[in-house]
N, C-alpha and C positions, 0 to 999 in steps of 0.2 A: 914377652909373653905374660900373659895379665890372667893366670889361675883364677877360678872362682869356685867352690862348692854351692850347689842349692840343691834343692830337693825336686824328684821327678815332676811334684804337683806344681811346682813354679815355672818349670820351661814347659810344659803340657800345656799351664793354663795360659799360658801369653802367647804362644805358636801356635799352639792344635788343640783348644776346647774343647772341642768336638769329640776327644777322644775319652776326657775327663768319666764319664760315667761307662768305660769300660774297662776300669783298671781298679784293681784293688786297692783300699788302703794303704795296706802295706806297699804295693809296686810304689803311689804316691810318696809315700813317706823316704823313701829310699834315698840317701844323698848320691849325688852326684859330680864328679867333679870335671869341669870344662876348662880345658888349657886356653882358650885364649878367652873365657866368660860368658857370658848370656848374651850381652849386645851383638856378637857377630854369628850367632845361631839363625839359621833358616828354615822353615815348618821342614822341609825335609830333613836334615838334621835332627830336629825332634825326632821325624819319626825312626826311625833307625838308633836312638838313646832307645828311646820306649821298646822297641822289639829286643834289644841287647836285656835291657833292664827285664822285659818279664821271661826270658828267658834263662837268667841267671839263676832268679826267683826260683823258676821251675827245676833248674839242677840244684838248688841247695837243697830244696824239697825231697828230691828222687836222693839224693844224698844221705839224705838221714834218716 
């Protein structure tokens, strides 16, 4: 198992561009971390980070 941390804007922009200008800053900036790294990621895997990721966003929000 080959751990890696990056940031939502780096697996966004190499799988799913396309999505890039519907996510906030902040969602982008978010780190992330992937158990087995970025090489064995697939655009749908992307997208299911990203809907995790701006959802979490939204209950920290509604949280405080």
């Amino acid at each position: 198992m080959d751990m890696e941390t990056v940031t939502l804007s780096r697996i966004v922009e190499k799988l799913v561009p396309e999505l890039v200008p519907f996510l906030t800053e902040r969602e982008l900036n978010m780190n992330i971390v992937l158990r087995d790294g970025l090489s064995v990621l697939e655009p749908e895997d992307a997208v299911e980070i990203v809907q995790h990721s701006i959802y979490e966003i939204q209950r920290q929000v509604l949280l405080h």
